[in-house]
Biopython code that builds the backbone (N, CA, C, O; Angstrom):
import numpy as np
from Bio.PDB.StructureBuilder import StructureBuilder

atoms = [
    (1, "UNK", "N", (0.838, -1.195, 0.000)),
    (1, "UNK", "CA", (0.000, 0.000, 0.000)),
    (1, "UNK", "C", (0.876, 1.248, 0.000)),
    (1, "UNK", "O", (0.669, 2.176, 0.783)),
    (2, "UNK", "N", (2.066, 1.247, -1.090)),
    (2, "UNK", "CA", (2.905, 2.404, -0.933)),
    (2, "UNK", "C", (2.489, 3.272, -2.101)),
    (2, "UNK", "O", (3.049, 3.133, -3.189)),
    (3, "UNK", "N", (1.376, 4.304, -1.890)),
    (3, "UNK", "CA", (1.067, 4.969, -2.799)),
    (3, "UNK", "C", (1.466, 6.756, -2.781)),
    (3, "UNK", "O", (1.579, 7.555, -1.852)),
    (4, "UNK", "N", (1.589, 6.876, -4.112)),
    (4, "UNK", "CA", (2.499, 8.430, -3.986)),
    (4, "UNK", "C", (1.097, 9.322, -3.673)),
    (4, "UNK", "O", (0.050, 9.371, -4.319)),
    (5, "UNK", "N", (1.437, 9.913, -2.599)),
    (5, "UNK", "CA", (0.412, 10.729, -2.283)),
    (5, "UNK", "C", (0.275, 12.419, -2.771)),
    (5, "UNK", "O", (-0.553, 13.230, -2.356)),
    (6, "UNK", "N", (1.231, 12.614, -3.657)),
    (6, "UNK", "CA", (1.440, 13.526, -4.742)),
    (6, "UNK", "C", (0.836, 13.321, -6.450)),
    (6, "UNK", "O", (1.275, 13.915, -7.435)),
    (7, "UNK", "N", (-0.346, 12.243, -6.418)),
    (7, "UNK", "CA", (-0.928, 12.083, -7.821)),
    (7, "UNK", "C", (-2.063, 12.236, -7.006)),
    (7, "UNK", "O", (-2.242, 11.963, -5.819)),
    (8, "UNK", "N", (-2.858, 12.766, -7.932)),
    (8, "UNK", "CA", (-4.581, 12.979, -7.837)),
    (8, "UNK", "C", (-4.856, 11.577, -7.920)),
    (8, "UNK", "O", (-4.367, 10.763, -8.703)),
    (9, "UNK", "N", (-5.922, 11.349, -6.778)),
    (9, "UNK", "CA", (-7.064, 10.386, -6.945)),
    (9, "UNK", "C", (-7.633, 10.287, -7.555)),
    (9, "UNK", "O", (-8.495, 11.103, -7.226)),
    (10, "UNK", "N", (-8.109, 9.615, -8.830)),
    (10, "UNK", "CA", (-9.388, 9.454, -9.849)),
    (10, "UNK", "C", (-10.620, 8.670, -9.133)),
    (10, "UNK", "O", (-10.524, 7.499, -8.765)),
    (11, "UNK", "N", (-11.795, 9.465, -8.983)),
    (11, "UNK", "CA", (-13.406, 9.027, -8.710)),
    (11, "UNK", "C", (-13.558, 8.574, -9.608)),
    (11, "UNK", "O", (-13.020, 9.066, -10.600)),
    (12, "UNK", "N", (-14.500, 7.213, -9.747)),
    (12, "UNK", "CA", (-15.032, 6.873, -11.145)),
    (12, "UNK", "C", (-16.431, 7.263, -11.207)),
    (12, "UNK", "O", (-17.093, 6.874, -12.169)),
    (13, "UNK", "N", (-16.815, 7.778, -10.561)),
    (13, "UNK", "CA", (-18.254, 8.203, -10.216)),
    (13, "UNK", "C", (-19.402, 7.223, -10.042)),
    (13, "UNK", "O", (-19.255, 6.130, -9.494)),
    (14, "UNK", "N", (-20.154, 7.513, -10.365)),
    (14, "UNK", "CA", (-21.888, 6.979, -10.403)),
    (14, "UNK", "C", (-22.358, 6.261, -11.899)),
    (14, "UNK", "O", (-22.557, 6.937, -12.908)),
    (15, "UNK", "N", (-22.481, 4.948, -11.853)),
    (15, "UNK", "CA", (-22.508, 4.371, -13.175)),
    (15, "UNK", "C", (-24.082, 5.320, -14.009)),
    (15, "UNK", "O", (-25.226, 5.610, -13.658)),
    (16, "UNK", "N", (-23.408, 5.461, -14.963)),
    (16, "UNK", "CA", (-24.685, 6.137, -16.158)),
    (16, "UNK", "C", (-25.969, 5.867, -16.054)),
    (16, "UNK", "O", (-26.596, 6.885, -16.345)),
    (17, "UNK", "N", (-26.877, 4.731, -15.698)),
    (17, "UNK", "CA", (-27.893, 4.096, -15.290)),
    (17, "UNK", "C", (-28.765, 4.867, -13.874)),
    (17, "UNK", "O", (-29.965, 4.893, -13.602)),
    (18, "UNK", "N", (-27.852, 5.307, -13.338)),
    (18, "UNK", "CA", (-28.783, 5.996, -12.024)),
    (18, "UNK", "C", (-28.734, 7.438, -12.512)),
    (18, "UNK", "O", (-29.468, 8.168, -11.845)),
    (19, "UNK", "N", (-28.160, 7.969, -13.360)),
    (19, "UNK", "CA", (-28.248, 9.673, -13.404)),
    (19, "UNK", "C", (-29.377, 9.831, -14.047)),
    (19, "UNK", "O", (-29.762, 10.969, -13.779)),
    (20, "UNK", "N", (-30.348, 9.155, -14.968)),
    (20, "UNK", "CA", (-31.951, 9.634, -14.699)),
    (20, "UNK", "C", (-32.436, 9.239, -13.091)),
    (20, "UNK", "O", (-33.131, 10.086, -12.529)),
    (21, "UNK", "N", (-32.171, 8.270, -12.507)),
    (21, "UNK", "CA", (-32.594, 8.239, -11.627)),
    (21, "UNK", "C", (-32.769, 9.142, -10.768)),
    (21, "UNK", "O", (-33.771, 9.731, -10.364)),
    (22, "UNK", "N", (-31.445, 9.206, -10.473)),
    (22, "UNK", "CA", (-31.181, 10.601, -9.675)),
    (22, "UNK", "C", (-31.660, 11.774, -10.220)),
    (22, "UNK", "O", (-32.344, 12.514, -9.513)),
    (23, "UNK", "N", (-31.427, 12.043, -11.290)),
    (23, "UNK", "CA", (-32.252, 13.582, -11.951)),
    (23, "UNK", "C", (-33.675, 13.408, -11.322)),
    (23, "UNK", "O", (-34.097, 14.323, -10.615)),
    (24, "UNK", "N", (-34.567, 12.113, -11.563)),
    (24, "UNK", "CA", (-35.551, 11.861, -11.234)),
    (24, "UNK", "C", (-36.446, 12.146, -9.847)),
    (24, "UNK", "O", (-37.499, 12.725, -9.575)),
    (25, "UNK", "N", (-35.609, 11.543, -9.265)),
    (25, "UNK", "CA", (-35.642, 11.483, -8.064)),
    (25, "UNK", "C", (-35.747, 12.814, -7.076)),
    (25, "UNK", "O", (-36.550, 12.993, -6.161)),
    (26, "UNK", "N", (-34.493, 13.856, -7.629)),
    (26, "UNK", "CA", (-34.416, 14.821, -7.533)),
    (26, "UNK", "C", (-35.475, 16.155, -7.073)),
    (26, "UNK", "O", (-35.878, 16.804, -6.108)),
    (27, "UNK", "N", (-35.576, 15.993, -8.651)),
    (27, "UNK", "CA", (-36.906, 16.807, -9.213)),
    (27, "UNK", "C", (-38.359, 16.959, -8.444)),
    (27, "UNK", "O", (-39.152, 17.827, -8.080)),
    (28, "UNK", "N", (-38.168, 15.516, -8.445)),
    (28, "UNK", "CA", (-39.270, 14.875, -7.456)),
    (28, "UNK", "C", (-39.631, 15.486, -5.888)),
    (28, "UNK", "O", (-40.717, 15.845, -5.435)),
    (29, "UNK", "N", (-38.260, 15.456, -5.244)),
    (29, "UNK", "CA", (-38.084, 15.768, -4.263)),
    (29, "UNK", "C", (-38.460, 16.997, -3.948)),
    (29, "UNK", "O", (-39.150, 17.372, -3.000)),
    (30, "UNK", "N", (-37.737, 17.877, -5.197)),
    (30, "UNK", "CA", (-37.834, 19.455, -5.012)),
    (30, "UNK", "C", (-39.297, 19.527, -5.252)),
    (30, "UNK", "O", (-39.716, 20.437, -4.536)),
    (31, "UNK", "N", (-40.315, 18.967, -5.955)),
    (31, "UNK", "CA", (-41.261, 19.517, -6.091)),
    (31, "UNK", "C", (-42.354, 19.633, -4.782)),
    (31, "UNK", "O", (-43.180, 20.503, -4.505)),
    (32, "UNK", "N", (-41.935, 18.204, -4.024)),
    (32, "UNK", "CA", (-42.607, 18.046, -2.706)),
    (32, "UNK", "C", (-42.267, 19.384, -1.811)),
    (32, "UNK", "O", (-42.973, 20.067, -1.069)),
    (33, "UNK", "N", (-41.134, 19.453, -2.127)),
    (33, "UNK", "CA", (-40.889, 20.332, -1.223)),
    (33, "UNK", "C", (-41.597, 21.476, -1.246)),
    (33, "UNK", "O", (-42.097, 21.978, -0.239)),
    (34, "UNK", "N", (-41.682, 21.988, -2.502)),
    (34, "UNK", "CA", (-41.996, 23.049, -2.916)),
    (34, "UNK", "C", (-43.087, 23.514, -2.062)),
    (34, "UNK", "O", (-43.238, 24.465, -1.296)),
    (35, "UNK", "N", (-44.182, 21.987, -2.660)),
    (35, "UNK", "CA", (-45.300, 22.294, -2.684)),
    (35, "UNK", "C", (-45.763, 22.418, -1.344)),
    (35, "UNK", "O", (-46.868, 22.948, -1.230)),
    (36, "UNK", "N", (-45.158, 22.041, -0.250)),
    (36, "UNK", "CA", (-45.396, 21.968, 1.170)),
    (36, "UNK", "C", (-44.804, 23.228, 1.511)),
    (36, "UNK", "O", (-44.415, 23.362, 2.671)),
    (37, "UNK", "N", (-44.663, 24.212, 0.671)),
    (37, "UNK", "CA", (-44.002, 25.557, 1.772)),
    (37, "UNK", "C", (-42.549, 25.750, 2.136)),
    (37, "UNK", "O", (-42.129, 26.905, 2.208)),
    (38, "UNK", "N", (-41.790, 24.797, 2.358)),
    (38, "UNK", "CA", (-40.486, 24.567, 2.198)),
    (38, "UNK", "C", (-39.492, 25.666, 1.343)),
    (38, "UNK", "O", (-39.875, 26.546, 0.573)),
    (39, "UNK", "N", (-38.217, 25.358, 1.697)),
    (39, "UNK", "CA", (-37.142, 25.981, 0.688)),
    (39, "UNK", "C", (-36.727, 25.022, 0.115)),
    (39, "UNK", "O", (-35.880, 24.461, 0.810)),
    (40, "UNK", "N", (-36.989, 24.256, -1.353)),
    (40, "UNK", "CA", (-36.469, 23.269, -1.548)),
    (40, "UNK", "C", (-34.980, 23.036, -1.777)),
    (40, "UNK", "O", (-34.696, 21.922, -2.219)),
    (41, "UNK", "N", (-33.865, 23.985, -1.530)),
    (41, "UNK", "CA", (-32.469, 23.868, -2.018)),
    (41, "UNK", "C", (-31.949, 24.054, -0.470)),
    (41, "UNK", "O", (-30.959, 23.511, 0.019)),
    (42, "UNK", "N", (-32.747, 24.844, 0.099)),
    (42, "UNK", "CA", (-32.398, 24.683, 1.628)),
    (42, "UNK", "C", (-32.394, 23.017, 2.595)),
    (42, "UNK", "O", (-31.665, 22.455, 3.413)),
    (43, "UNK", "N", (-33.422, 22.802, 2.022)),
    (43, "UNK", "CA", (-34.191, 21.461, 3.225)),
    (43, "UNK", "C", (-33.208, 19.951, 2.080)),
    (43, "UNK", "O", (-33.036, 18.845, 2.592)),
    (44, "UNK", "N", (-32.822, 20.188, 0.929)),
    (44, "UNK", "CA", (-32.026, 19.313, -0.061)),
    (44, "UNK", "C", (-30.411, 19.121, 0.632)),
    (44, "UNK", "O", (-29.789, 18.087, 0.877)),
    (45, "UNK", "N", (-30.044, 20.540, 0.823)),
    (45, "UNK", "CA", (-28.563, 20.523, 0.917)),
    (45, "UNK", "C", (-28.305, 20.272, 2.526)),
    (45, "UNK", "O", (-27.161, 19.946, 2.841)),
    (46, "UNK", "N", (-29.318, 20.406, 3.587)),
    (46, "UNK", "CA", (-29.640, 19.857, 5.279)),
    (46, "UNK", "C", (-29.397, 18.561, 5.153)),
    (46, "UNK", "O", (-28.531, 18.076, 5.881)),
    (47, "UNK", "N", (-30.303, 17.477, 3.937)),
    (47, "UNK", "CA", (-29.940, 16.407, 3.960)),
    (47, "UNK", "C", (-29.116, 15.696, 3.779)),
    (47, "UNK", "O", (-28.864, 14.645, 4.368)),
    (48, "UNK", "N", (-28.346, 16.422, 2.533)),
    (48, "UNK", "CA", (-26.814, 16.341, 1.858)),
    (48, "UNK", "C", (-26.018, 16.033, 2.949)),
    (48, "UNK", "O", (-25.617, 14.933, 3.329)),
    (49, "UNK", "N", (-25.765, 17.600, 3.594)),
    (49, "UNK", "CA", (-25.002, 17.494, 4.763)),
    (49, "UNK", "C", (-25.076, 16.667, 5.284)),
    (49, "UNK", "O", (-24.439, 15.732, 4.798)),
    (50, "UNK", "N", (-25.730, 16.410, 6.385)),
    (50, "UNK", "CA", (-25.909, 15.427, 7.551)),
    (50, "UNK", "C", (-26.571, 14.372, 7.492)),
    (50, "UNK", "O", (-26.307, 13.523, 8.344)),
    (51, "UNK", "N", (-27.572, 14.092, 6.547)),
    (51, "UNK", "CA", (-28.029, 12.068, 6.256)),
    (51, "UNK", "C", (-29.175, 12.356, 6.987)),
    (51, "UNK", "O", (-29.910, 11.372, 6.911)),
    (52, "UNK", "N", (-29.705, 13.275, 7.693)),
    (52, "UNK", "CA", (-30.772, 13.223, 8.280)),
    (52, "UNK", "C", (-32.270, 13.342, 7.739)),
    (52, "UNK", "O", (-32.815, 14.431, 7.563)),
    (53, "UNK", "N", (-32.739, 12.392, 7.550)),
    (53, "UNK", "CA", (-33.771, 12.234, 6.756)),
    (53, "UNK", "C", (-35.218, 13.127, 6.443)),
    (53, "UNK", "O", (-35.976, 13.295, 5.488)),
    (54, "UNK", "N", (-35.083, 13.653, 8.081)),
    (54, "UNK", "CA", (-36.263, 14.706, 8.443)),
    (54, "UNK", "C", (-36.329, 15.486, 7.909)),
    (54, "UNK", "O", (-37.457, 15.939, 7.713)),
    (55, "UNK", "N", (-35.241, 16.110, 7.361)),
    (55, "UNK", "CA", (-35.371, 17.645, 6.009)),
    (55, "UNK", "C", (-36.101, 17.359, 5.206)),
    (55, "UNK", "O", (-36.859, 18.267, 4.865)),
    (56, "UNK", "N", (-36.262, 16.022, 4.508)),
    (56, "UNK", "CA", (-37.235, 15.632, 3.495)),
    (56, "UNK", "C", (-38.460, 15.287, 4.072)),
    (56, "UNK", "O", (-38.638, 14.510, 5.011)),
    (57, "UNK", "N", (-39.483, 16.069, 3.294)),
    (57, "UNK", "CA", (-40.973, 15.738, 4.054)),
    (57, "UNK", "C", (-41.330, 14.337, 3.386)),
    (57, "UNK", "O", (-40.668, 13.864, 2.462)),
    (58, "UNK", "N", (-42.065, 13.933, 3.756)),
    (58, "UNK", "CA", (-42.722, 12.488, 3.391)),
    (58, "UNK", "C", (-44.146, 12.694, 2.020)),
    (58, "UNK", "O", (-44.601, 11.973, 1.132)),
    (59, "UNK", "N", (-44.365, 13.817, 2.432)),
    (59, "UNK", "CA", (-45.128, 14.488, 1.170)),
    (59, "UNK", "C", (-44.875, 13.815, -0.170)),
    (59, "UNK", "O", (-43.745, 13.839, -0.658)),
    (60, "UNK", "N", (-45.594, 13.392, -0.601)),
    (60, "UNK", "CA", (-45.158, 12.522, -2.049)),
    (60, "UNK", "C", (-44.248, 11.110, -1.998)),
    (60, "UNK", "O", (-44.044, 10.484, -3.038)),
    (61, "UNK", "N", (-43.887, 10.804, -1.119)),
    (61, "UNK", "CA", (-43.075, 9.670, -0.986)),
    (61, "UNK", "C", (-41.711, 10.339, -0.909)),
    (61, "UNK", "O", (-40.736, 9.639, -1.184)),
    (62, "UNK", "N", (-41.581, 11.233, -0.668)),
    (62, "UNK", "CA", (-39.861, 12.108, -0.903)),
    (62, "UNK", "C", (-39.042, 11.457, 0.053)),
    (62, "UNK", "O", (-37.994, 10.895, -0.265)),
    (63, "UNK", "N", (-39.479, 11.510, 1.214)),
    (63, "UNK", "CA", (-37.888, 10.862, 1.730)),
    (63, "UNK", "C", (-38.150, 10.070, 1.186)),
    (63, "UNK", "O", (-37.510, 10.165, 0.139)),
    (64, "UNK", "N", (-38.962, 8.896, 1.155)),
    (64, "UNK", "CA", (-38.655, 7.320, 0.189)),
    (64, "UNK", "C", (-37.541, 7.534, -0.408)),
    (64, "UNK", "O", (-36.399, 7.424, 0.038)),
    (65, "UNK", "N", (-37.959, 7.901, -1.616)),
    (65, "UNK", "CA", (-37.372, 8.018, -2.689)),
    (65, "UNK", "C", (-36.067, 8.653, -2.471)),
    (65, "UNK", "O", (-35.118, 8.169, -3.088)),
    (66, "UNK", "N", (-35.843, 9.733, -1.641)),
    (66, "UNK", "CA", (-34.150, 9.995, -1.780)),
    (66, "UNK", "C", (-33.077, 9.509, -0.830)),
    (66, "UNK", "O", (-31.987, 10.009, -0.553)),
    (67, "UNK", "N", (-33.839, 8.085, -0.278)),
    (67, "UNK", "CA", (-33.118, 7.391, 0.672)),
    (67, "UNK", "C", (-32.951, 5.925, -0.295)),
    (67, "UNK", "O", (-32.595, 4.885, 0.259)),
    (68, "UNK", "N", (-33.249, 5.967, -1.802)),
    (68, "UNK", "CA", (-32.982, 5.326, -2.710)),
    (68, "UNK", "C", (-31.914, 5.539, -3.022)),
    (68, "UNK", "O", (-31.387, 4.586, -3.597)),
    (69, "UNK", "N", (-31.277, 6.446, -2.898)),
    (69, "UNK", "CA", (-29.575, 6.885, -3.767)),
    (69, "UNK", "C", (-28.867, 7.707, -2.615)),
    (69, "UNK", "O", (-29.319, 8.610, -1.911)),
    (70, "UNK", "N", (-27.326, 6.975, -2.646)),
    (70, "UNK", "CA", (-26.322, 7.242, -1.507)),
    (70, "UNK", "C", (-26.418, 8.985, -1.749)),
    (70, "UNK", "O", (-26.678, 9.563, -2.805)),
    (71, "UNK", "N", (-26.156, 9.510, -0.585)),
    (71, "UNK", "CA", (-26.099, 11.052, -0.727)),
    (71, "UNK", "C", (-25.050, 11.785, -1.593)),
    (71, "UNK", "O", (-25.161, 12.869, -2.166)),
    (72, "UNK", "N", (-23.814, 10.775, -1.541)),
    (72, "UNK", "CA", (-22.794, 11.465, -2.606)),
    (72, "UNK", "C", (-23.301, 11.180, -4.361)),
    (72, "UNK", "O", (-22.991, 11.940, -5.278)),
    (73, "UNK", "N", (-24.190, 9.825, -4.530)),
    (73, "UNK", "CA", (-24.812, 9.895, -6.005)),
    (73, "UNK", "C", (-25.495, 11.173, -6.307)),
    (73, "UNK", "O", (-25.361, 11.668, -7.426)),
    (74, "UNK", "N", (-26.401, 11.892, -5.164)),
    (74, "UNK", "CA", (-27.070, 12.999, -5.428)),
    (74, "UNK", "C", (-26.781, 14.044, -5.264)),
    (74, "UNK", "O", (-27.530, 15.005, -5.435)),
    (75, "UNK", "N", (-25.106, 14.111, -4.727)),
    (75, "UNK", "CA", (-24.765, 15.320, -4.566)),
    (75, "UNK", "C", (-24.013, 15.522, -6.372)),
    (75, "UNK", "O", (-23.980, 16.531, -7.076)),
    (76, "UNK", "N", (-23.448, 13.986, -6.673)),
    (76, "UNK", "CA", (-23.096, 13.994, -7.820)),
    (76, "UNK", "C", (-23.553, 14.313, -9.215)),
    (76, "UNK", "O", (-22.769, 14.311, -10.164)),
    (77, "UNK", "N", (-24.741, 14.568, -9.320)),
    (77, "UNK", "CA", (-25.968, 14.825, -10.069)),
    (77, "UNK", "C", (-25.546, 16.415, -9.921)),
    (77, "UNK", "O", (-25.012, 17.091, -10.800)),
    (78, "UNK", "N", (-25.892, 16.817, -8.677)),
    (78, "UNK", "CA", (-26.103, 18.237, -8.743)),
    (78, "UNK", "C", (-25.424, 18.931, -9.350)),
    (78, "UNK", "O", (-25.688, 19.883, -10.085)),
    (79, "UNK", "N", (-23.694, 18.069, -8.802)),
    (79, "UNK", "CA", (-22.447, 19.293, -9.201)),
    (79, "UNK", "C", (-22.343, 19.152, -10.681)),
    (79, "UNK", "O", (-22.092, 20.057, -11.477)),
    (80, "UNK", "N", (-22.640, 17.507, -11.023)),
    (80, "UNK", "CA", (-22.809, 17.627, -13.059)),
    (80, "UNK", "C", (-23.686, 18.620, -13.717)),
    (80, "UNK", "O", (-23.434, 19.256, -14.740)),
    (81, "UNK", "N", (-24.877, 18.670, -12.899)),
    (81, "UNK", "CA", (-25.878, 19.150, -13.783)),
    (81, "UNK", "C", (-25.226, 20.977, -13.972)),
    (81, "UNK", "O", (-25.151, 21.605, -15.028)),
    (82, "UNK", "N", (-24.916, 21.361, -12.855)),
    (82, "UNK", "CA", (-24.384, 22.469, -12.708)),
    (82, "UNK", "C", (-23.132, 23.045, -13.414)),
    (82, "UNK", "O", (-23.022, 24.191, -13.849)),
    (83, "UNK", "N", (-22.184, 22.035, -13.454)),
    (83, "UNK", "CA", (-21.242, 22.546, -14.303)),
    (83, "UNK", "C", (-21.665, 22.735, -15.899)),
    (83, "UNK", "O", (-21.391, 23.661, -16.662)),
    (84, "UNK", "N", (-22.519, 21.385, -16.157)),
    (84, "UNK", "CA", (-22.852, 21.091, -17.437)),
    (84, "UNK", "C", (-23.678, 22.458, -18.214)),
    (84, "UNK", "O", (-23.633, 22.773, -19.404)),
    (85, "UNK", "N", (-24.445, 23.134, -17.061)),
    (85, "UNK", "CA", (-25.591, 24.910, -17.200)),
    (85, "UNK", "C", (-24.565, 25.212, -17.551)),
    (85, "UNK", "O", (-24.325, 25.141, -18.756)),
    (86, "UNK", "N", (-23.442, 25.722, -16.527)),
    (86, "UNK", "CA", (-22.825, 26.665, -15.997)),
    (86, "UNK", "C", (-21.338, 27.326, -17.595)),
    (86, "UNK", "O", (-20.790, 28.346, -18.013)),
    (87, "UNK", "N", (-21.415, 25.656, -17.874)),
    (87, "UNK", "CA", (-19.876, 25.872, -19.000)),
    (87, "UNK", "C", (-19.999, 26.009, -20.532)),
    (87, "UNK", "O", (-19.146, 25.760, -21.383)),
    (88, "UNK", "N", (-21.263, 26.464, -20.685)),
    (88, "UNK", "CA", (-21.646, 26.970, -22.452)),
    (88, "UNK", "C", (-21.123, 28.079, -22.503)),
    (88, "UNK", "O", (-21.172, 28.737, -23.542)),
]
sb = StructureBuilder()
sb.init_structure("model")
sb.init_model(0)
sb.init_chain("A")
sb.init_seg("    ")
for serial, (resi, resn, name, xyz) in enumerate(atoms, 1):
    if name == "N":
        sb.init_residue(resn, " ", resi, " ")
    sb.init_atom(name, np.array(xyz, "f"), 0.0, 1.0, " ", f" {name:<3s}", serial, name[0])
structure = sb.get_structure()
């Protein structure tokens, strides 16, 4: 295990197959949120952080559903989708 700790680590990320999911899922989430009064980018990135499920209301099946995909798959979504806006 003698590795040069002077080369970047390569992530291989999130296999191609869950990023509708996750987009899906997402969307989903935010809309519950929405619709319950919520901040949906506020009560999203609470969960991010800390795994705590309660930020997501149950409204629509939302936590369900975003306790379907590890928190770094959905943080991984975000930062793609964002660069992907962001770099035209």
């Amino acid at each position: 295990m003698d590795k040069n700790l002077n080369e970047t680590m390569k992530f291989s990320g999130v296999a191609k197959e869950l990023d509708n999911e996750a987009k899906r899922i997402i969307l989903t989430v935010y809309g519950a949120l929405k619709e319950k009064g919520y901040n949906p980018v506020n009560q999203i990135v609470g969960y991010i952080l800390s795994g705590d499920p309660t930020y997501i209301t149950s409204y629509n099946n939302a936590r369900v559903l975003i306790r379907k995909l590890e928190r770094d798959e959905l943080l991984e979504e975000l930062v793609e989708n964002y660069i992907t806006r962001n770099n035209e």
